[in-house]
C-alpha positions in Angstrom: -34.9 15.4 61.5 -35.0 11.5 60.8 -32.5 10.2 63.3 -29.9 8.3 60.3 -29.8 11.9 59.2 -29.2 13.4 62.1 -26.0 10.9 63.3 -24.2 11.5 59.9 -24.5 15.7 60.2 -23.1 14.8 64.3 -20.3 13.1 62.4 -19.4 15.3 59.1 -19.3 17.9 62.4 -16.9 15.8 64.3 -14.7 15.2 61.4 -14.6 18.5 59.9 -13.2 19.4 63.3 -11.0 17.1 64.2 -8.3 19.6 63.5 -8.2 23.1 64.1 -5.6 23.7 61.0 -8.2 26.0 58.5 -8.0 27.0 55.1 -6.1 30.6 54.3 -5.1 30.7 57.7 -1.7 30.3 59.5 -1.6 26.9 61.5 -2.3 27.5 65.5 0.6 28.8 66.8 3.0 26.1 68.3 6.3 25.7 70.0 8.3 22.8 70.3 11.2 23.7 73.1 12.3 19.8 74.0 14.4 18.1 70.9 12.7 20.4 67.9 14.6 21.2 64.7 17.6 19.1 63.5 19.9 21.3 62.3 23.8 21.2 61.0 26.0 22.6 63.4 29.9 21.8 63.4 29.5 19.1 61.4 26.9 17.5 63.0 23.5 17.1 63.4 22.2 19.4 66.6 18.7 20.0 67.7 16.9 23.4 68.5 13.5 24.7 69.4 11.6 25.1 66.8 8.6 27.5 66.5 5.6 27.9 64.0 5.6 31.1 62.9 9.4 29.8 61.2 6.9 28.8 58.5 6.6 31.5 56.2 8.8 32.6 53.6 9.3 29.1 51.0 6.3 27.6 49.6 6.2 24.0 51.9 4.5 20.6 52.3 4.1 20.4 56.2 4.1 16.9 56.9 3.0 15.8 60.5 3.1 12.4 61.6 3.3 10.0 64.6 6.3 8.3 65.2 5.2 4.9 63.5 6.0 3.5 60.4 2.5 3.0 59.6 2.3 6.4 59.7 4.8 7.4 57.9 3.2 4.8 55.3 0.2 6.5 55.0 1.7 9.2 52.5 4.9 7.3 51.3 3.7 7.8 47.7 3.2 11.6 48.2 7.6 11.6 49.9 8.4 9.9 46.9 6.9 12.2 44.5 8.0 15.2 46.3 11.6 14.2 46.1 11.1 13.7 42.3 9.6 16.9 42.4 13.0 18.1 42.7 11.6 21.7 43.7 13.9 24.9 43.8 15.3 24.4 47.6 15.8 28.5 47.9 11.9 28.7 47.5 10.4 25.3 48.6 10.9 22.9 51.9 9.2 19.7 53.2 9.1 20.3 56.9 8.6 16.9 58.7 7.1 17.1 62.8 7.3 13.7 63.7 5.8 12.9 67.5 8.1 10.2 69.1 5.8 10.5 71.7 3.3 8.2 70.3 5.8 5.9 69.1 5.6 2.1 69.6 7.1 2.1 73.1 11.0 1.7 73.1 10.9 2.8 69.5 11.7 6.5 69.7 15.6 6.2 69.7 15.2 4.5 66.6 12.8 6.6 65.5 15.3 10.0 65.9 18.2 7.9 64.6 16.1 7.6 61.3 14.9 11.2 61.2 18.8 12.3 61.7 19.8 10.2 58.8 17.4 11.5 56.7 18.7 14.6 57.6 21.6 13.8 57.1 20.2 12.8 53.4 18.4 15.9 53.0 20.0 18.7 54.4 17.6 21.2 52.8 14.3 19.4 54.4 13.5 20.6 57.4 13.0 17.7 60.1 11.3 18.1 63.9 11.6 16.2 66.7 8.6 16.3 69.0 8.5 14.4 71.8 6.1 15.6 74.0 3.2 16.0 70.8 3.2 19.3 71.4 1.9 20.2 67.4 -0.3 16.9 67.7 -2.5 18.9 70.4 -2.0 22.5 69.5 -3.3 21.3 65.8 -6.2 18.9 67.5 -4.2 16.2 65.0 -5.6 12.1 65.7 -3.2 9.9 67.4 -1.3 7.3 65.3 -1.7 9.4 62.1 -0.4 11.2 59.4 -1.5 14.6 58.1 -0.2 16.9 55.3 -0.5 21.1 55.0 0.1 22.7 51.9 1.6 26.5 52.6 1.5 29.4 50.5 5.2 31.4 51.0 2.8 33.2 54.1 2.7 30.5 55.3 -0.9 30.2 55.0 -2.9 27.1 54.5 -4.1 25.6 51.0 -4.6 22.3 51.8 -5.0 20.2 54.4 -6.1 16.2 55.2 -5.5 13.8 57.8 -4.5 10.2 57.0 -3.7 8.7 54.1 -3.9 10.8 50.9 -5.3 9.4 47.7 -3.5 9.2 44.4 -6.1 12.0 43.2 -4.9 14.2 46.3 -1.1 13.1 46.0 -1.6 14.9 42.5 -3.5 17.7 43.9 -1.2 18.5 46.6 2.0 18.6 44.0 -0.2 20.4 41.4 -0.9 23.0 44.2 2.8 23.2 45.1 3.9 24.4 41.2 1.0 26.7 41.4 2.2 28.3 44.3 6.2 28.2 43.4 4.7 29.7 39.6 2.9 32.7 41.4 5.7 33.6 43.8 8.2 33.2 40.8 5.7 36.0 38.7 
């Protein structure tokens, strides 16, 4: 094998598994006991543990993501379309994991405060806390990024990238989510 050749397959091989999430599977199974899940409770905003296998049941865009804003910049365009989406909340969620613990140091106070006001904003979302990157290492994710899972209502995945999505993908990924909400609907 002609060594040029030979460094590219060494590094399709690296990326291709750079993250242990796989296609019709269930993500690896995490827990995140510290923080987790925002939740309403007596009129305010409370936080849980949160588990993985939670994910079944609604079709969802799992969005995970450091605790940087140029993270959460990397698939801005694909948020906005999915709040203009406006999909049925009784069979769809977004759930966010954001890891505060690869956050600009001193930032991940702020970084919570935001996350609770966009609960606060969008009580249906779902929105996790994780600051100990527990999902980040269970899911083999790459520091200071972004990546988005598409799941079926089995919470199987049908999509999955790291960093920053296309404009091709952005339309994939919401394509794929109609798909899915059509087929459970049938």
């Amino acid at each position: 094998m002609q060594p040029v050749l030979f460094v590219l397959l060494i590094a399709l091989c690296a990326s291709a598994t750079a993250s242990n999430i796989a296609l019709n599977q269930r993500v690896p199974p995490t827990g995140i006991a510290v923080q987790g899940e925002l939740v309403w409770q007596d009129k305010k905003i409370a936080e849980r543990p949160w588990n993985s296998a939670q994910l079944g049941g609604k079709v969802r865009v799992l969005l995970h993501m450091a605790g940087r804003l140029s993270a959460k910049d990397q698939n801005a365009a694909l948020i906005d379309a999915l709040g203009k989406a406006n999909f049925p909340h009784d069979r769809y969620q977004t759930t966010t994991i954001v890891n505060t613990d690869d956050a600009i140091p001193g930032s991940a106070m702020f970084v919570r405060a935001s996350l609770k006001s966009a609960k606060e904003a969008s009580p249906w979302s779902q929105f996790i806390i994780d600051g100990r990157g527990v999902a980040q290492r269970a899911w083999q994710l790459k520091p200071g990024g972004s990546a988005v899972v598409v799941l079926d209502s089995e919470g199987r995945v049908r999509f999955a990238r790291e960093g920053a999505l296309t404009a091709d993908e952005s339309r994939q990924v919401i394509t794929l989510v109609k798909t899915l909400l059509d087929s459970q609907a049938s």
